[in-house]
N, C-alpha and C positions, 0 to 999 in steps of 0.2 A: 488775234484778239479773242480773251475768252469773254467778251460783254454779253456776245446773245447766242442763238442757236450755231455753233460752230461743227456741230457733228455732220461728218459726212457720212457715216451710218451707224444707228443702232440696230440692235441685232435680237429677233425674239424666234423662240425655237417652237415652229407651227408644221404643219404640212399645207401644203400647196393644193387649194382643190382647184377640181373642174371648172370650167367657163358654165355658168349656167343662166345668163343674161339669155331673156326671150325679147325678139324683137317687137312684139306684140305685148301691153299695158298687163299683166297679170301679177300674181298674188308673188312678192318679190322669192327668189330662193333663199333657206336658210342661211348657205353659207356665202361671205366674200370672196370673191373669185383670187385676189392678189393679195390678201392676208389673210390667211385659214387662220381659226378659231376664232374670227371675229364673227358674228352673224350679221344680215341684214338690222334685225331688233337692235343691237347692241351698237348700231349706227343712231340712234333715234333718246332721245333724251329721256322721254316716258317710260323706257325700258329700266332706265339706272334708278327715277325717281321713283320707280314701283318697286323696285328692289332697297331702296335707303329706308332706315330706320328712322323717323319721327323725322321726314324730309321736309315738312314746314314749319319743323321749330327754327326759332329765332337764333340765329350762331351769337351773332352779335347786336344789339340796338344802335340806334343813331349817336346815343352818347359814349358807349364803348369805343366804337368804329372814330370818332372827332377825339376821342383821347388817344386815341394809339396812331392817327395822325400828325396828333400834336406832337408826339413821343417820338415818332419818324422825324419833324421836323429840328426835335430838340437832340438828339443824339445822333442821327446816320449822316455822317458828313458828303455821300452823295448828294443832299436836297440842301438845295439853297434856300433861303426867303427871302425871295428873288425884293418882295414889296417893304423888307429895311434892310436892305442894304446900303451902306451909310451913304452921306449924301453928296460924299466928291470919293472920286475911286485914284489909287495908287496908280502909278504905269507898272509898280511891281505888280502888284495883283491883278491889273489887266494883260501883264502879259506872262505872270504866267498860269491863265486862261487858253489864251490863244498858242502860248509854246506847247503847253502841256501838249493838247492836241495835234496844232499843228508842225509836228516837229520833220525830221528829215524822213524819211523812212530807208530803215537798215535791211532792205530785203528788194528783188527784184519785181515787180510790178509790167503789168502787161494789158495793150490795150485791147480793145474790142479785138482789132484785126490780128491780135497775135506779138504785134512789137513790143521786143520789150522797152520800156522808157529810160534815155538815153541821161547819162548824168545833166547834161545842161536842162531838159525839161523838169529834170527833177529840182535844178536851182532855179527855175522860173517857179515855182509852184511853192516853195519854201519862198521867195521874193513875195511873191501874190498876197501871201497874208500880212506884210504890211509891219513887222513888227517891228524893226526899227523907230518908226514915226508916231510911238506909243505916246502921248505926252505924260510930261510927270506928273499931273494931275488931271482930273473931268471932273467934271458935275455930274452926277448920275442922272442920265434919262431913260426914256422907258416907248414900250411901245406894245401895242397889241399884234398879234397874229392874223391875216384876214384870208387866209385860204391856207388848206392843208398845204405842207412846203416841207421839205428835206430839211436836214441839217448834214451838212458837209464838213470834212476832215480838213478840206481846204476851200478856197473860194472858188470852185469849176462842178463845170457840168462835165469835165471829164470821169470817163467810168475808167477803173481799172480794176485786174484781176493776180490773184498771185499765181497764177500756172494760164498754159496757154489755152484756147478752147475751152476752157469751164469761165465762163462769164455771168454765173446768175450771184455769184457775191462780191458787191462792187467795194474793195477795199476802202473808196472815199466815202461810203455811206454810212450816217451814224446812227440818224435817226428821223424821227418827222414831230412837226410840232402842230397842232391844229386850231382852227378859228377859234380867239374869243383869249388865247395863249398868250399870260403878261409874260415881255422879256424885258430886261436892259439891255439898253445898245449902248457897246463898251466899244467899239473899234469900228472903220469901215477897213475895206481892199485895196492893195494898191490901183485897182481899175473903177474903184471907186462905185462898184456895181452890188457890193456884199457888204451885210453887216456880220459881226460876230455878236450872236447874245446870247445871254445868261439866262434860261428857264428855269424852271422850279426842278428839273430833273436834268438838264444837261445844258452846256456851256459847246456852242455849235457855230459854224458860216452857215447865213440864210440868205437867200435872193432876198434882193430890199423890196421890192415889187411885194412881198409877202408880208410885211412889217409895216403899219403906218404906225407913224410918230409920234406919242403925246405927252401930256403930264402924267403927271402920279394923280390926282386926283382923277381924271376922266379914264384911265388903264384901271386903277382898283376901283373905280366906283363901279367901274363895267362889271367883274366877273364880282363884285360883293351883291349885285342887283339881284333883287327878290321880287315879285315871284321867278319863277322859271320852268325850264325844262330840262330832261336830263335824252339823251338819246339815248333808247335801249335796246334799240336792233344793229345789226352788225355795218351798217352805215344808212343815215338818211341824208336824203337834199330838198333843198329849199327848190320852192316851184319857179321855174323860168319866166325872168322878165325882162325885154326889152330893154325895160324906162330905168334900172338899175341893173346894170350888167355886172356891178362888183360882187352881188350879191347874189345872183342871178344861177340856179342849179348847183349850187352850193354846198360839197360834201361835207359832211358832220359824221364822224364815227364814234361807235360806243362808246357812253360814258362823257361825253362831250355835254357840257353846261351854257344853257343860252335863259336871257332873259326874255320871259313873255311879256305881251302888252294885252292884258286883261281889257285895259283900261280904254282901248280902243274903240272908237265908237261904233256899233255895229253895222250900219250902212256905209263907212267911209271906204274908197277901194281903198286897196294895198297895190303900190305898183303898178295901176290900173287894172285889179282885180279882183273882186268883191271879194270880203275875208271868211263869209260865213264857211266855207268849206273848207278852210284850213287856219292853224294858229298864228296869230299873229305876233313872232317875235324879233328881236333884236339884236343887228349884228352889227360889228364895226368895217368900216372900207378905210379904202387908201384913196385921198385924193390925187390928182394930178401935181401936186408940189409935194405930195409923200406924208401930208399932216394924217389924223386921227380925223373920221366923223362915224357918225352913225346912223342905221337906217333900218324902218319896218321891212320885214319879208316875211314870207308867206310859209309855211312846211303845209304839206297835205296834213289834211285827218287822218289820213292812211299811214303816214309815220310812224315807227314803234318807235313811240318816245312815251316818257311817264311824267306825272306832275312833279316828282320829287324823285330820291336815287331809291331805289329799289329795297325791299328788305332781304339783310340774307341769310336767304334759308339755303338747305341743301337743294330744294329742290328748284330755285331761280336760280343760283349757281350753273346749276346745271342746263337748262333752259338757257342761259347766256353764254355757255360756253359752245354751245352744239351751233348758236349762232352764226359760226364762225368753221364749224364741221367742211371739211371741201376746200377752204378757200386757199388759194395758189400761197405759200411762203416766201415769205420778202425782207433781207437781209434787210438793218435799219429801218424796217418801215419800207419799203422798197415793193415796185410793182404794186403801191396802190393797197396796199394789206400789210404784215406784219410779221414780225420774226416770232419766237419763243416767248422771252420777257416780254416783249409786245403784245402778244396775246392773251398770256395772264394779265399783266397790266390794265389793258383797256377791258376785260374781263369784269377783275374786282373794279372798278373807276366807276363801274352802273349801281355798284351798291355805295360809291362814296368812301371809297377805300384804296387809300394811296400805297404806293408801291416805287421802288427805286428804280430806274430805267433798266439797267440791265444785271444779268444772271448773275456776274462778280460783284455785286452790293445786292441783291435780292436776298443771294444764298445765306449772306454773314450779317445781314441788318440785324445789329442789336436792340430795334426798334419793336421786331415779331415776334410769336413764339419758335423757339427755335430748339430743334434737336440737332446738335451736333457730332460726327463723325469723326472719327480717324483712323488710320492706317492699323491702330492698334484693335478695333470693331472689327469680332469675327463674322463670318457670313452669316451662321446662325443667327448672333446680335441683331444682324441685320434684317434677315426674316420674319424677327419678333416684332421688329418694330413696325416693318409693314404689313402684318398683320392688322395693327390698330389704328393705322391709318382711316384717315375720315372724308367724306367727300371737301372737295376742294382745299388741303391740304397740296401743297407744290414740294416738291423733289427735285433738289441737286446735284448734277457730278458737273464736271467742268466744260462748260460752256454750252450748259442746256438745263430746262427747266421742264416740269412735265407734273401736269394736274391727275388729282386723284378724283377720279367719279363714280367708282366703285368698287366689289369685290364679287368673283366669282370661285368657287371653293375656298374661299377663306383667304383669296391674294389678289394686291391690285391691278385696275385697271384703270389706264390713264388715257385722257385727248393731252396732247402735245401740237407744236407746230414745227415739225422736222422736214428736213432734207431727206433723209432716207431709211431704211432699216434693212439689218439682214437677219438671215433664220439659217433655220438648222432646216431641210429637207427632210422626205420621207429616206432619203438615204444617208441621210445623216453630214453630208456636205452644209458646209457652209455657202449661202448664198445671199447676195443682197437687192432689193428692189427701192427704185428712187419715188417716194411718195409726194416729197416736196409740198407739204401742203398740212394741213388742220388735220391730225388721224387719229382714230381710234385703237390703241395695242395693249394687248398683256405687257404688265412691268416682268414680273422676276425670270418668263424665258429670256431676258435682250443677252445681250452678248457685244462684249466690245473685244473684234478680231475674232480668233477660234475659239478660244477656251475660256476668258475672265469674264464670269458675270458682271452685267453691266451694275447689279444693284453694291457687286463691291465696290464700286468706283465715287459711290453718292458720300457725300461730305456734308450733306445739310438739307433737312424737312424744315417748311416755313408753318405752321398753323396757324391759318389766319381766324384764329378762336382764341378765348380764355385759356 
């Protein structure tokens, strides 16, 4: 699949310095030990916003940013509107939702332990999703999201891999959907344990456990409720409570919308917790018959959360991207963290800026501003244009996505969330090292294999500006 981070190495042409990590708290070394010409500075976001040109000017306002929203929702046929979708569904159009996805797969798959999956478990697993028993018509219903939850290719918690021994990209993994997230629930499993539903970005299997059930009015009333919160650090949780365990240490990642309860009286506990020391907002749970309620919880003050989504500048951009500097890469959302598109995504989502789920509808949404490539663009061409590349600007080749945060002699430098990169040595070998995680690299040395610049391979700049 080319949806999200699919490289297994990009390649940038550095020398390899010394180890120079002191065990003892000191003034850090100039350079990175495992990616030369990165420096320690050039890990730290202060470094990029001192170097940007007019880095707290305004890219775009609130009413810019809600029109090219609106313009994603009315043009890029990735994004559904999930809240009018008509109000009985086809069995065509629900299944094929669920075919699209979950169809046979033409390739061999392998599990943890190395086996590969035998044709009958691969026709229990096509069975599972159920799509025979489509009816020819439903009623649409709907339902909120109440704990961050995968989204699956089929209905299992089986992982699987396409070669043996490489197990960190689980082929059934698509994506994650988080609290507070309206879906319709278009279908269940044949074990009767999974629903399949339709988000604003992806049409997925979810544990029902993750889904409580409700109207349309009580699911849109939820995420239309004002005031609110936005979370702006790279994940917060709600403070642990006994008395409400649904609710109870509750992951919220960037860009994640909850409604606050201003309105709360100041002495009343929360959860049996006095609220003065942290906000008191609003989530929805699953009851024990799987319906929709709702309930106060608690976030610390210590949360980096903001009253409203963020303005953006270059220089919160950047701030929100370093956020995420380190953190382990996780195919679909996977290990708790995020892939590529995922990282941009939840990225721009803190300023209120919508985004396609993954890198094949990000790269070509006719919704952005978009520079288009082809095979016919000489290298040079291609130089010129990253030259004028701007921070947070995103870059395409196929099945990766990678943010601009700045320039150093006149060429960018991007944080991506990759699998790995290779370079060119001080002997001029090619070699690769697995970074697996949120990194900082020069764009124009990478190299894809020995000799083809990676930046000839790019087919598409998104600028998420005028």
């Amino acid at each position: 699949m080319d949806m999200r981070c699919t490289l297994a190495a990009v390649a940038f042409a550095t020398l390899l310095a010394g180890c120079t990590a002191s065990p003892t708290k000191q003034t850090p070394a100039a350079t990175v030990s495992t990616v030369a010409g990165v420096t320690n500075a050039q890990l730290t976001p202060d470094y990029w916003i001192s170097h940007a040109q007019q880095a707290n000017r305004l890219v775009m306002d609130p009413a810019a940013i809600a029109a090219q929203n609106a313009k994603l929702a009315r043009l890029d046929r990735s994004v559904i509107d999930v809240e009018h979708l008509p109000s009985t569904l086809t069995a065509d159009l629900v299944r094929k939702w669920v075919t699209d996805l979950s169809s046979r797969p033409d390739r061999a798959l392998y599990d943890a332990e190395g086996h590969e999956l035998s044709s009958a478990a691969v026709d229990d697993l096509v069975a599972s999703a159920n799509s025979t028993s489509i009816p020819l018509s439903q009623e649409t219903h709907y339902g909120l999201v109440v704990r961050r939850a995968d989204l699956r290719t089929f209905p299992t918690r089986l992982r699987v891999f396409s070669s043996q021994g490489d197990t960190d990209i689980d082929r059934f993994q698509e994506s994650a959907l988080f609290p507070g997230t309206p879906v319709a629930i278009v279908h269940v499993s044949e074990d009767g344990k999974w629903w399949f539903v339709v988000s604003p970005l992806y049409a997925a299997w979810i544990e029902k456990d993750a889904v409580a059930d409700g109207d349309a009015a009580q699911v849109f009333g939820y995420t239309h409720k004002v005031p609110y919160l936005i979370v702006t650090g790279a994940k917060a949780r709600t403070v642990f409570t006994p008395e409400r365990p649904e609710i109870s240490d509750l992951q919220l990642d960037m860009g994640v919308r909850v409604p606050v309860m201003n309105d709360w009286p100041a002495d009343k506990p929360v959860n049996g917790q006095h609220p003065y020391t942290g906000h008191v907002i609003e989530l929805p749970y699953r009851t024990d018959d799987g319906s929709l309620r709702f309930s106060p919880a608690l976030l610390p003050r210590t949360a980096d959360v903001a009253n409203d989504y963020l303005p953006l500048t270059h220089a919160t951009l950047l701030q929100q991207s370093f956020k995420f500097l380190g953190e382990r890469y996780g195919w679909g959302h996977s290990y708790n963290a995020r892939d590529c598109s995922g990282f941009v995504s939840d990225v721009y989502r803190s300023f209120g800026v919508q985004l396609p789920r993954n890198t094949r509808d990000q790269g070509v949404s006719p919704a952005l501003n978009r520079i288009a490539f082809s095979d016919a663009d000489t290298h040079d061409t291609r130089i010129a244009a990253l030259r004028q590349l701007q921070v947070g600007d995103l870059i395409y080749i196929p099945g990766h996505v990678m943010m601009v945060i700045g320039h150093e002699g006149g060429m960018p430098y991007i944080i991506h969330d990759t699998v790995g990169v290779s370079y060119r040595d001080a002997s001029g070998d090619v070699t690769r090292a697995r970074l697996n995680g949120v990194s900082v690299t020069p764009l124009v040395p990478l190299l894809l294999g020995n000799d083809q610049p990676l930046i000839d391979r790019i087919y598409s700049i998104q600028r998420i500006r005028p």
